[in-house]
KOLPAGU-328669 format. One record per residue (C-alpha): chain; residue number from 1; y, z, x; residue in one letter. Coordinates in steps of 0.001 Angstrom, whole numbers, plus 500000, padded with zeros to 6 digits. Layout:
N
 unit pos      Y      Z      X code
    A NUM      Y      Z      X    A
...
***
This chain:
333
 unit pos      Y      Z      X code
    A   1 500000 500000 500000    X
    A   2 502315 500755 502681    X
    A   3 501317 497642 504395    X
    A   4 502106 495728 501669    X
    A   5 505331 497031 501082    X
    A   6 506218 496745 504516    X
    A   7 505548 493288 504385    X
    A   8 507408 492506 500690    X
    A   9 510729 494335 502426    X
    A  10 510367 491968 505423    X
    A  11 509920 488918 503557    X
    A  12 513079 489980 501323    X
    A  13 515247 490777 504108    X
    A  14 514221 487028 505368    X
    A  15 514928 485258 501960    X
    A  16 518013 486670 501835    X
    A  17 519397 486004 505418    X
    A  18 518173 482502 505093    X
    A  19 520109 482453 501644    X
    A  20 523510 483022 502643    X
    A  21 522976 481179 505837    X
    A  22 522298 478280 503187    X
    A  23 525772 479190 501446    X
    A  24 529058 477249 502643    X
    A  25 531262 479721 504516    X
    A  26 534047 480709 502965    X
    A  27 537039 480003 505058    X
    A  28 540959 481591 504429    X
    A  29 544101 481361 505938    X
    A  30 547018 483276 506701    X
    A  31 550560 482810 505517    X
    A  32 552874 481247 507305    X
    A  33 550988 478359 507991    X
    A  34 553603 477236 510174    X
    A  35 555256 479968 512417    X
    A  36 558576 478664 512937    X
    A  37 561742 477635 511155    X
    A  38 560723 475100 509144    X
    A  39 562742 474779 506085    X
    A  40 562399 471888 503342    X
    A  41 558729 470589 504125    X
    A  42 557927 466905 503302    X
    A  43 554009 466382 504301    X
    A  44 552013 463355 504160    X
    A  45 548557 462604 505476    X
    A  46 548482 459343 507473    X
    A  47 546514 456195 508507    X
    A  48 544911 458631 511289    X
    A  49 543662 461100 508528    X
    A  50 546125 463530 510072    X
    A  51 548277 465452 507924    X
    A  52 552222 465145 509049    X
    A  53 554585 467660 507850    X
    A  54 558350 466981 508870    X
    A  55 561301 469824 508384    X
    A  56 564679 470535 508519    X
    A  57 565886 471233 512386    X
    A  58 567691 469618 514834    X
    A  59 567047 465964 514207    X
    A  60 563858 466770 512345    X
    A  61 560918 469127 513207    X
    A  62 557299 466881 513319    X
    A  63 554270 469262 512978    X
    A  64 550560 467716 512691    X
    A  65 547374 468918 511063    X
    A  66 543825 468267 510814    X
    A  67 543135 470920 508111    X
    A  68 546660 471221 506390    X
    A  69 546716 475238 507744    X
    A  70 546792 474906 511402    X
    A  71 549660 472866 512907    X
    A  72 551139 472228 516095    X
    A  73 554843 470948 516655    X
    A  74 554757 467502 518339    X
    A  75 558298 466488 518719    X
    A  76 561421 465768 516577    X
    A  77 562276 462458 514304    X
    A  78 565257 462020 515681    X
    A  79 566852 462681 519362    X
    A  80 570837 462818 519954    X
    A  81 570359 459249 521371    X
    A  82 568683 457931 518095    X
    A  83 570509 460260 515477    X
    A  84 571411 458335 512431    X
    A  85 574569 456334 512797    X
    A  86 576692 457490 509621    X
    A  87 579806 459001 510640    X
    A  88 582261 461279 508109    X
    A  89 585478 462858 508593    X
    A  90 585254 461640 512453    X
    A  91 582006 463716 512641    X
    A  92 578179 463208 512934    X
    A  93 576613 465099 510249    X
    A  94 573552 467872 510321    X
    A  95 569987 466481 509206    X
    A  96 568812 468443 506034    X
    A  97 565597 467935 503475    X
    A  98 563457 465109 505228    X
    A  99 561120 463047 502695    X
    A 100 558351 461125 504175    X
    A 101 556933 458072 502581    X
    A 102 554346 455420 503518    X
    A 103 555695 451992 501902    X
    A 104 554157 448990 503023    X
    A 105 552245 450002 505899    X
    A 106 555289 451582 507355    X
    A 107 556310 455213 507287    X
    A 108 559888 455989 506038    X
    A 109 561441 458716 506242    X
    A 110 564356 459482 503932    X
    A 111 566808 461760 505297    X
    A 112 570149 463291 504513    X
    A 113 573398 463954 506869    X
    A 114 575692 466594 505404    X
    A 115 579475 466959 506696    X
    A 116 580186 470347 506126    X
    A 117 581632 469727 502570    X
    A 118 580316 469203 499276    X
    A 119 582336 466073 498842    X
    A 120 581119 464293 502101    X
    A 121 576847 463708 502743    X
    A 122 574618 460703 502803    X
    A 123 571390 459535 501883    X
    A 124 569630 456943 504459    X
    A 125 566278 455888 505487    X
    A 126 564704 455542 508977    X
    A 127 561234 453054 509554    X
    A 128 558619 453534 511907    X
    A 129 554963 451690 512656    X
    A 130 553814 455920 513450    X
    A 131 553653 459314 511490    X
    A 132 555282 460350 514997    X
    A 133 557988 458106 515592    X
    A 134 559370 456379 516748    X
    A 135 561970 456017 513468    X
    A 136 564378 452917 513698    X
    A 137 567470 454204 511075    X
    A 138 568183 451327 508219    X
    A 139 571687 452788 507293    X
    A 140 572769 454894 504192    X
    A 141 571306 454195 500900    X
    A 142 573716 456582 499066    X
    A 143 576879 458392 499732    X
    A 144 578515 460513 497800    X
    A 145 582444 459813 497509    X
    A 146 581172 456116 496860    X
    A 147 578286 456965 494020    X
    A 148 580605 459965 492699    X
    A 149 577991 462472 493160    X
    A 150 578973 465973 495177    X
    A 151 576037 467307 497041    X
    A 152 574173 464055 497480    X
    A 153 570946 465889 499138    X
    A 154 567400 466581 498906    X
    A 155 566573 463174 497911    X
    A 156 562944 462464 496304    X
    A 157 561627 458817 496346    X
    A 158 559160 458141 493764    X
    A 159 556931 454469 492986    X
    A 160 554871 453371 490166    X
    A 161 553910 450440 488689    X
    A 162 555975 448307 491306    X
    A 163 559261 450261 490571    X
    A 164 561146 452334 492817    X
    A 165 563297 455349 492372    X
    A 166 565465 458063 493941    X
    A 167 566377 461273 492853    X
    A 168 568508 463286 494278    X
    A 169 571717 466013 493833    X
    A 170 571703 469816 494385    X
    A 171 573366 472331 492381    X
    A 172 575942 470112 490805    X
    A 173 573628 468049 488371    X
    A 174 570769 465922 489445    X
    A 175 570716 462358 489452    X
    A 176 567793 459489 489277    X
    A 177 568655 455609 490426    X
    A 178 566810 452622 490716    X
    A 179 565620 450722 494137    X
    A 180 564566 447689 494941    X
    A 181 562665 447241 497999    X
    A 182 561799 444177 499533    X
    A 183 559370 442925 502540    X
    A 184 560067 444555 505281    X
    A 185 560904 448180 503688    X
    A 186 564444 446482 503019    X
    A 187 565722 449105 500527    X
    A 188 569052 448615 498272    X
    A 189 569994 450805 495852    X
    A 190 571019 449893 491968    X
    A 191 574150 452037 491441    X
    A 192 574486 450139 487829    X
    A 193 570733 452266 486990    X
    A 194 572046 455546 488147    X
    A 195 571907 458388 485547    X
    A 196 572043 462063 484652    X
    A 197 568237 463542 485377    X
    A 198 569244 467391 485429    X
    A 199 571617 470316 485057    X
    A 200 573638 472634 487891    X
    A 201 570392 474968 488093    X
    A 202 568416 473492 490881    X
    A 203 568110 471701 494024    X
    A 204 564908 469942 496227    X
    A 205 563300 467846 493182    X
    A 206 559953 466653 493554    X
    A 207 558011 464789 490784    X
    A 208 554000 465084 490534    X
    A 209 552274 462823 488041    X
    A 210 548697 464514 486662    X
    A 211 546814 463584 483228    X
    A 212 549693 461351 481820    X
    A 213 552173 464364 482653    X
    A 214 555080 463796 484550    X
    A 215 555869 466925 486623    X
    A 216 559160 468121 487933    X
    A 217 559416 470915 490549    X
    A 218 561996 472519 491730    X
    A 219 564339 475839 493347    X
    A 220 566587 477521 492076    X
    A 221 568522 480420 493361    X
    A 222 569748 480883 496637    X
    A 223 568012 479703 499678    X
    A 224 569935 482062 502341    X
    A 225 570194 485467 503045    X
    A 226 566971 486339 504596    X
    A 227 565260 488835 502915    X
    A 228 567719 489080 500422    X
    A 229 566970 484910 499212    X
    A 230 566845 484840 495472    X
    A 231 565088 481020 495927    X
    A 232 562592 480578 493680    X
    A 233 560143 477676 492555    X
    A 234 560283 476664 488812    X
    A 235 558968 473427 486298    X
    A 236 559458 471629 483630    X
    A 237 557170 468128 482441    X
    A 238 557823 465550 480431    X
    A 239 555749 462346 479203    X
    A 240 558151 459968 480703    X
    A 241 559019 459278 484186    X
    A 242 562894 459793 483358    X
    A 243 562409 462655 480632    X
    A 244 563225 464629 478793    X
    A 245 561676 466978 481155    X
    A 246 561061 470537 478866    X
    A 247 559957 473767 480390    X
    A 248 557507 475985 478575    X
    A 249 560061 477049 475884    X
    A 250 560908 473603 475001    X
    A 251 563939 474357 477053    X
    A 252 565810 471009 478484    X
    A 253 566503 470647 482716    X
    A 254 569874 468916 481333    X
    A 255 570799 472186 480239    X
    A 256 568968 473985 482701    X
    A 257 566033 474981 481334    X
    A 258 562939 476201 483714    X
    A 259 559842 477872 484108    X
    A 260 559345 479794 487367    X
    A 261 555900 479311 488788    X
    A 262 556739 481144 491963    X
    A 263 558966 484197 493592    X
    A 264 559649 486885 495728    X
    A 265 557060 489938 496720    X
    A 266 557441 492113 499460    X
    A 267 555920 490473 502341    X
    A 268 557543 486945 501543    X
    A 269 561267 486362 500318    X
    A 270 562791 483055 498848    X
    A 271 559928 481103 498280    X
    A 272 561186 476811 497435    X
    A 273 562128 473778 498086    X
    A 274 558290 472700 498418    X
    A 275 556663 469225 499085    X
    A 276 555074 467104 496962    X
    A 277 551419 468467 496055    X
    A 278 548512 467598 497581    X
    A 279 544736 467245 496766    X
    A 280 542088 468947 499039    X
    A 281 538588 467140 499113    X
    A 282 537486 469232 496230    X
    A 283 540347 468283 493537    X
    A 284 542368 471586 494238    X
    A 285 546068 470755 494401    X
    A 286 548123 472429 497367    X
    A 287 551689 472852 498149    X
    A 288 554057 473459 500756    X
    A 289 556959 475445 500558    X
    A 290 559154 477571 503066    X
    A 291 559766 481023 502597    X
    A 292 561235 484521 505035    X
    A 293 558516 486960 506218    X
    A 294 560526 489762 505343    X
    A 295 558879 491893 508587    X
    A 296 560490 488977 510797    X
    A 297 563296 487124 509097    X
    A 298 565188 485782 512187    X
    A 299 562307 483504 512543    X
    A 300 564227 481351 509551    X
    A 301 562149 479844 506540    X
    A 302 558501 479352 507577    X
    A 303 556176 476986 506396    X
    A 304 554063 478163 503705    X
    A 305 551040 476736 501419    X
    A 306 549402 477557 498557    X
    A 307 546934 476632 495939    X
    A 308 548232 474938 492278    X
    A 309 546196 476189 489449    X
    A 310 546480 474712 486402    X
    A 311 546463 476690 482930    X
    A 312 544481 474975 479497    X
    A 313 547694 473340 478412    X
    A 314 548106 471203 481082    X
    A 315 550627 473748 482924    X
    A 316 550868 474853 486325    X
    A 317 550892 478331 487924    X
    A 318 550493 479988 491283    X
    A 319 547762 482853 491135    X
    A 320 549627 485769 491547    X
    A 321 553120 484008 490759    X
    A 322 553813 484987 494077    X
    A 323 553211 483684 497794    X
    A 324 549128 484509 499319    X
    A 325 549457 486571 502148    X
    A 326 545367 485222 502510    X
    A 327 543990 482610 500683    X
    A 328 540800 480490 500746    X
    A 329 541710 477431 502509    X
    A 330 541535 473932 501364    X
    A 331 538494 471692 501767    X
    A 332 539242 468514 504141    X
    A 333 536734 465446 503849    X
***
């Protein structure tokens, strides 16, 4: 009897080891994903199957990924011999809110030059054959004493069905305009097309498309002040590309209506201005953001990812409503 017991307990103690060795290890990461300033996160995953994920820093910060949570600073978009040629007030302006494309085989990256004041920015495009560079700048697509739009930043390009369009604006109503873009990655804009998208509430729109639902996110709040940011993610979706977009209340973005998805906790202030969403290899959508570590917020506003659930009713949520300090991490095929 002993014997046989003996031997039942061993044979157990085998099954079971040989069971969860049969089991996929669950792996997790760590917020920040990227430890360093590295505000406004565009990311895109290239020709290479490398993810790219390019932020707001002198002349562009370019970090690269093979698993979307470890990444490694390679080098900026733009050097003070190649900055972008636009010229205000008898200054060169400061590179904010990068948005990478690929469009046509070529990767484009939209940027934006501020000039200190509300009244003066731009919105141009740089080309390159490489995620990494290097980016040959095409000019300014928008500027905002010409298009009558204060603010013209954090500009979102978005494609379907052969049509092109920008959005763009910060805090002072968002806009949406037409493009046309030719062979080549020649891009013009259509002024005559340009109309109100959005009220005075937000900033850094991005526009996700999922089960016929048009998806805007964006931040509102305030972006500075450390741990003291009030930035916060929030939604709205509509049926149509150019809306009405309606947040969970049946609230209107023209007159600022929102759903916040995502905001402060203790470890992590000012969580916004993410990138467009992403899918892992197992469907699960992802998205960057930036955000202080409140125990180190000289660093600046690291880069941050987490996981987009979505609810019965089409909607989407962060878990906890608030950024992972560990998460499981996304699958990459």
């Amino acid at each position: 009897m002993k014997y046989n017991i003996l031997t039942a307990l061993i044979i157990s103690i085998v099954f079971l080891a040989g069971s969860s060795c049969s089991h996929r290890i669950v792996k997790t990461y760590s917020n920040p994903v990227v430890t360093a300033d590295a505000p406004d996160p565009s990311v895109i995953r290239a020709g290479d199957g490398k993810y790219y994920l390019y932020a707001t820093g002198h002349g562009y910060s370019i970090f690269r990924s093979d698993d979307l949570v470890s990444w490694k600073r390679i080098g900026p978009v733009f050097t003070d011999e190649t900055w972008p040629s636009a010229i205000r007030n008898g200054r060169r302006g400061d590179l904010w809110a990068p948005e990478i494309r690929r469009i046509d085989d070529k990767y484009v990256l939209f940027y934006t030059l501020w000039f200190g004041d509300v009244k003066y920015s731009v919105i141009g495009y740089a080309v390159a054959d490489n995620p990494q560079g290097p980016f040959v700048d095409k000019g300014v697509l928008i500027d905002s004493q010409e298009i009558g739009v204060p603010q013209s930043i954090d500009q979102f390009y978005y494609e379907e069905d052969g049509k092109a369009w920008i959005f763009w604006g910060s805090f002072r109503n968002l806009y949406v305009m037409e493009l046309d873009v030719a062979d080549g990655v020649v891009i013009t804009p259509r002024p005559e097309t340009k109309q109100l998208f959005a009220g005075t509430a937000f900033e850094g729109t991005n526009i996700y498309k999922r089960n016929g639902w048009y998806y805007f996110f964006a931040s509102t709040g305030d972006f500075s002040g450390g741990t003291e940011s009030t930035y916060r993610t929030v939604v709205a979706r509509s049926r149509n590309l150019l809306g009405p977009y309606l947040d969970k209340e049946g609230r209107n973005i023209l007159d600022n209506g929102h759903t916040v998805i995502m905001e402060r906790n203790e470890k992590f202030s000012g969580p916004g201005h993410n990138a467009g969403l992403i899918e892992d290899a197992r469907g699960r959508t992802w998205m960057f953001y930036h955000a202080y570590d409140t125990s180190a917020p000289d660093i600046g506003r690291q880069g941050m990812l987490d996981e987009v659930k979505w609810d019965k009713d089409g909607w989407p949520y962060i878990a906890t409503g608030t950024p992972s300090p560990i998460a499981k991490a996304p699958v990459i095929d």
